[in-house]
N, C-alpha and C positions, 0 to 999 in steps of 0.2 A: 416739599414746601414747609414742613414742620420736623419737628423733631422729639423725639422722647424725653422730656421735661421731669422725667423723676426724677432722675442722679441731681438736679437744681433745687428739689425741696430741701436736701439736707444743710444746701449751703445758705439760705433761706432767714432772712429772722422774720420776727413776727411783725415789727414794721413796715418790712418789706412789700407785705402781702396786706397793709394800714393802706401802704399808699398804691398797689395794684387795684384795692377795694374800691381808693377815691378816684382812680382814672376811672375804672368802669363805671362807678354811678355819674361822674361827669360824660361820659358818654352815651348815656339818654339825653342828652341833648342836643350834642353835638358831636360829630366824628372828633375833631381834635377838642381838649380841652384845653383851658388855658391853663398856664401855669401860675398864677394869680391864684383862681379858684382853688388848688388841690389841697391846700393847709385845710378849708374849710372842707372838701371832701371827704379829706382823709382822715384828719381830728388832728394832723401833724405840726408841730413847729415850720415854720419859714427855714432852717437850717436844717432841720432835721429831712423834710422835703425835697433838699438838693442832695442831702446826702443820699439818699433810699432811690431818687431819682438815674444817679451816678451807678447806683449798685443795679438797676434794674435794665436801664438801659444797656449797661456789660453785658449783660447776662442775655440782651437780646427779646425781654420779655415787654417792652415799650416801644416805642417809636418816638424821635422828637421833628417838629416841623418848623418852621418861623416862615409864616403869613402875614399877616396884620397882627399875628401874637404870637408868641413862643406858645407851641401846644403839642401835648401829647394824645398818645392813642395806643389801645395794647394792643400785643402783635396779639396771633394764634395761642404764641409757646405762655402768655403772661394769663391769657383766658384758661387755658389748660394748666396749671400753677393752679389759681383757683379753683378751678373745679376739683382736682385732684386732691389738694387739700383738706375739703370739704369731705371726701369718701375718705381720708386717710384718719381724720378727725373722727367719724359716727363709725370708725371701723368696719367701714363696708371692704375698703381694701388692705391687706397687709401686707401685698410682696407685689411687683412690678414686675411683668415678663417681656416677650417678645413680640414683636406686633406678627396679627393675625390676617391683616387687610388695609391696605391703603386705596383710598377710593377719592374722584372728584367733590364727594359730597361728607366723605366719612374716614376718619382712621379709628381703623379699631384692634385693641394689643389686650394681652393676656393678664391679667391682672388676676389676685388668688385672696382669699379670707379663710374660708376654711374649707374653702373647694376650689376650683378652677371657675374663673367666671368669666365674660369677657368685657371692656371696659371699650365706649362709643365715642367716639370726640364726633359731633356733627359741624361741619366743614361749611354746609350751604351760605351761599353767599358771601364768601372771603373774598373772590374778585368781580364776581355779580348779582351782588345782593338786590340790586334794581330788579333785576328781571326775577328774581326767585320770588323775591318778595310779592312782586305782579301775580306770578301764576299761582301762590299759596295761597293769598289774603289774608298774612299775619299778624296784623296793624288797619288803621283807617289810612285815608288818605294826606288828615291832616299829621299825622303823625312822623317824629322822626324815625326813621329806619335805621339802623348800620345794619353790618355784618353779624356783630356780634347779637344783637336784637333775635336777628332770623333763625342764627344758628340757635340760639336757646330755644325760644318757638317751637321748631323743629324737633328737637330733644325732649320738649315739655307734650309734644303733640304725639310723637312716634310713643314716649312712655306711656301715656294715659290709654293708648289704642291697645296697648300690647297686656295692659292691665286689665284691658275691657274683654281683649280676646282670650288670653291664657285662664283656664286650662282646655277651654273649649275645644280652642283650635290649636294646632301647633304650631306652636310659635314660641320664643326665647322667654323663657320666663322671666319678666323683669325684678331687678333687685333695690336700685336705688337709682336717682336722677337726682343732677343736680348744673345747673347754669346749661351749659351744648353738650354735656356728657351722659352718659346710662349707661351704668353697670348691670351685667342679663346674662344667665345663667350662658356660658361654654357650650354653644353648640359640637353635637359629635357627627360626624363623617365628612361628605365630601360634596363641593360646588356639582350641581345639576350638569353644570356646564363642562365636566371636567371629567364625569363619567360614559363610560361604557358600558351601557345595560347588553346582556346576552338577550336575543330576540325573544324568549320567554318571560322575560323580566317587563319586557318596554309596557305591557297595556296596563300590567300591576301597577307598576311606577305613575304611569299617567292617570290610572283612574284614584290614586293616591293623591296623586297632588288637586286631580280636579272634587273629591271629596272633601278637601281643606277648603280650597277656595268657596265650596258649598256652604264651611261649616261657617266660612267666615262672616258668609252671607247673610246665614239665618243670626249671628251674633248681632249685626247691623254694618257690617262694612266691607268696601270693596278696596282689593290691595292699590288698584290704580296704576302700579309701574312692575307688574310680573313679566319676570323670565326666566330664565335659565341660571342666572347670577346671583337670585335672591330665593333660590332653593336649597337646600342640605338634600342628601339624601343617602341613610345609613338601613344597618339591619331592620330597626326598630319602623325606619318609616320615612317619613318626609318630613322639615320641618320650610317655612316660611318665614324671610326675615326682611326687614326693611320697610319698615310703614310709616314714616315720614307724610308720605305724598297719600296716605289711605282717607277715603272718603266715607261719610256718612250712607247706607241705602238710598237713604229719603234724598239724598243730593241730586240737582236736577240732573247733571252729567253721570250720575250713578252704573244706569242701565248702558251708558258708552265705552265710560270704562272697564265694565266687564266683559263686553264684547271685545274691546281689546286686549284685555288681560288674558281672555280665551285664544284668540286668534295668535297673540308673542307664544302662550305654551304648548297650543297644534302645532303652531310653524315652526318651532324650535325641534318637537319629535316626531312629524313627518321631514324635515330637511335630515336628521341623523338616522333616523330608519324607516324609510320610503317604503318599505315592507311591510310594516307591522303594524300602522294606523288604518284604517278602514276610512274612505271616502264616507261613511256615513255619521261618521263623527264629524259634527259642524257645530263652528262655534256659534251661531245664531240658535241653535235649536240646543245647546247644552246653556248659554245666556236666559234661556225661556224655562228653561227644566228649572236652574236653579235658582231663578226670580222665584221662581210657584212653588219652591222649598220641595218639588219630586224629582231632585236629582237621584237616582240611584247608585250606576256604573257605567262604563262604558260599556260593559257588557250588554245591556239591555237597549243601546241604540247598535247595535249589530246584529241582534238577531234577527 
């Protein structure tokens, strides 16, 4: 759906990204803007406007429509431009790598400063912002929504949790955020999902990850969409990524979500080793452990 918009900043002037500025703030208000308003958007001349127009649209970074009005709207690649610019600008990034994850909700590619970091485009609601928007509550009712709206939301919501959680709990250290994007420290090893624990490893691993989700607990938040996909898991430990959709404790669905959160990461390591989990590890009775903050191990609900 998107594509890697670095190699476009060099060809880029600074106009350019005058009148990318004036499409997006024209779009708090409406999906399309008209082409009318963008001089006053952008600060641009009437000439200058068509020309920057002509160069953005090539480049695939706008969209044009004719409605009841000639209007624009940025695509994905014009959002990401800005953002990008912005971490190129406060030298959070200095060299552009290869992507690490392409996801429904996220892509996220290797980006470097003076380490390895990894850099988040958040995606939500590019082609269902309706419904995202519903089950997040990013906005009121009477407000406009886009796409692009939720996707920042999202980025401003997943950074500030990840601020709240780190160093507590392990999770990506976050570094900068800016419009749907968050640059956060390089996770090291390998998808939860993608490994092979030796049967010796399996209860370590799991009383690891359910010690995070404790830790995250007693921090004030529940991750809300745990599984298999949004775990690391290397020498060091386990890390926890993807908190977008994380809720408050105090939230009334709080205590739901962890019981589901429990139930995705039992059911994920009793279906890959049916052997090694004990029937007495339940997620209702480890949800109770670590509401009352005595979670210990899982060792101590098998003895």
């Amino acid at each position: 759906m998107v594509r890697n918009v670095a190699g476009l900043l060099a060809e880029l002037e600074e106009a350019d990204f005058y009148l990318l500025s004036g499409v997006e703030q024209g779009m708090r208000f409406s999906e399309w803007v008209q082409r009318e308003k963008l001089p006053k958007f952008s600060g641009l001349t009437e000439e200058e406007v068509d020309y920057r127009l002509e160069r953005c649209l090539k480049r695939g970074l706008i969209e044009k429509k004719t409605i009841q009005y000639e209007g624009y709207t940025l695509q994905f690649e014009g959002y990401d431009a800005l953002a990008l610019r912005a971490f190129v600008e406060r030298e959070t990034i200095t060299e552009f790598g290869s992507p690490l994850g392409v996801g429904k909700e996220s892509d996220v590619y290797e980006v470097r400063s003076y380490k390895p970091f990894a850099l988040k485009y958040h995606r939500e609601g590019y082609t269902n912002f309706r419904e995202v928007h519903k089950e997040r509550d990013y906005a009121s009712a009477n407000e406009h929504v886009s796409w692009m709206y939720t996707a920042r939301k999202a980025a401003e919501r997943e950074h500030a949790i990840l601020e709240s959680l780190y160093p507590d709990v392990s999770v990506p250290r976050p570094i900068d955020q800016n419009r749907h994007a968050i640059v956060m420290e390089k996770m090291d090893g390998v998808e939860l999902s993608r490994t092979r624990l030796e049967d010796e490893q399996v209860l370590g691993v799991l009383d690891l990850v359910l010690k995070e989700v404790a830790r995250a607990h007693e921090v004030g938040y529940v991750h809300a969409d745990m599984s298999e996909y949004n775990l690391f898991v290397d020498e060091a430990g386990v890390t926890i990524f993807d908190w977008p959709q994380a809720v408050p404790t105090d939230h009334e669905n709080a205590d739901e979500f962890l019981r589901r959160d429990l139930e995705n990461v039992l059911g994920y390591f009793r279906r890959k080793y049916p052997r090694r989990v004990p029937g007495e590890v339940d997620a209702d009775v480890l949800a109770d452990e670590i509401a009352a903050n005595s979670f210990d191990s899982v060792a101590t609900l098998t003895e």
